[in-house]
C-alpha positions, 0 to 999 in steps of 0.5 A: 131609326132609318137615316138618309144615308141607310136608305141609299143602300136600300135596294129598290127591286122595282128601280131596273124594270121601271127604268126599262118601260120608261125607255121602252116607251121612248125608244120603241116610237122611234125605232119604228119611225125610222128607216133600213138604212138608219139602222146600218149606222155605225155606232160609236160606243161599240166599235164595229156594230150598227144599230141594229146590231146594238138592238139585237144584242139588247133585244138577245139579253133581254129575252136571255133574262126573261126566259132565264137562259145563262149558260156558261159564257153568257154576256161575254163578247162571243155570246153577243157576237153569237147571239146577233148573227143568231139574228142576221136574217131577222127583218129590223122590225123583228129586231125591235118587237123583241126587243119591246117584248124583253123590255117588257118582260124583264123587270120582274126577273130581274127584281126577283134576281136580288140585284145581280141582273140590275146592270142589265137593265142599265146597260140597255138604258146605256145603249139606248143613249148610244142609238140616240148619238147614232141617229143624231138624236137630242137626249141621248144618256138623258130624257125621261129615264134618267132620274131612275138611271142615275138611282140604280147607277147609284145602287150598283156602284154601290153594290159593286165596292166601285170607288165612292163619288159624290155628284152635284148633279144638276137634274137632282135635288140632293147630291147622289151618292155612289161608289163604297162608302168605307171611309177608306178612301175619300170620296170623289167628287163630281158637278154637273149634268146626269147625261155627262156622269152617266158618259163617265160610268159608261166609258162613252165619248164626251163629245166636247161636253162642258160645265161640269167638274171631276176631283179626287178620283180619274175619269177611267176609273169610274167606267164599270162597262170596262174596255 
């Protein structure tokens, strides 16, 4: 018999190309809702990038899944510092229709991987929250996605032996399991909101948030993005 907790170790291949159309479709709209100079703002979570330089690295990883280029290197800060000025004359509107493009075309890659390119699709979900910080913009690390961005945090905490956590989350109605559960070390726990956990895993700015709890386990230790 399949019990709840077997099925948190089900691997949803579908859950990261979801996630990426969800934030597509959000994401996108506004993009081209805003002008050159939005795209000149610094964004915090990565010192030393615009947004533009944060959507063409988004764009550049998604196009590197699609068309399945993973050459030595690939993904570490040389090849992303690399691959923006690969795009340093491209119009801002170039910018974002590859990134449309990668956004759509990833998710199949990435299902067919086996888990491998799951952080992928949540590292684009991520930035797309740091844009949100940068514009000034409501939801940022929440919105429509989140439910599915929480899932595959789950699945690949989990994957990765990451230290185990259990989360009350408000915008959930059962508690979200993450991390390894091999009983050797006792789980963490956290209540509170899914865009302050998903903050936490990504090592991004609290911004003075409030109303949520962390017990057993440090806040630096959950962040998978390292830095």
């Amino acid at each position: 018999m399949t019990t709840p907790a077997d099925l948190h170790d089900v691997r949803d291949p579908e859950l990261p190309g979801r996630l990426l159309t969800l934030e597509r479709d959000e994401l996108v709209p506004l993009l081209r809702s805003r002008t050159d100079t939005d795209f000149a703002l610094p964004v915090v979570a990565c010192p030393g990038w615009t947004v533009r330089d944060v959507l063409a690295h988004c764009s550049s990883a998604l196009i590197r899944v699609v068309e399945r280029r993973f050459e030595k290197g690939v993904f570490s800060p040389e090849s992303n510092d690399r691959d923006i000025a690969e795009r340093a004359d491209w119009s801002n509107a170039r910018v974002v229709d590859e990134l449309e493009r990668g956004m759509t075309e990833a998710g199949p890659v990435i299902a067919r991987a086996g888990g491998v390119l799951d952080t992928v699709a949540l590292g684009e979900w991520v930035h797309a929250g740091d844009v949100r910080v940068a514009f000034g913009e409501p939801g940022a690390y929440a919105g429509r996605g989140l439910p599915e961005a929480l899932a595959l945090l789950g699945a690949v905490t989990r994957a990765r032996g990451h230290v185990p956590l259990h989360a009350d989350v408000d915008d959930l109605d059962e508690p979200l399991k993450l991390g390894e559960a091999s009983g050797e070390r006792p789980p963490g726990r956290y209540i509170g909101d899914g865009a302050t956990l998903v903050r936490l895993y990504a090592g991004r700015p609290l911004d003075g948030a409030a109303g949520w709890e962390l017990a057993g386990v440090e806040a630096k230790e959950l962040n998978i993005f390292g830095g």
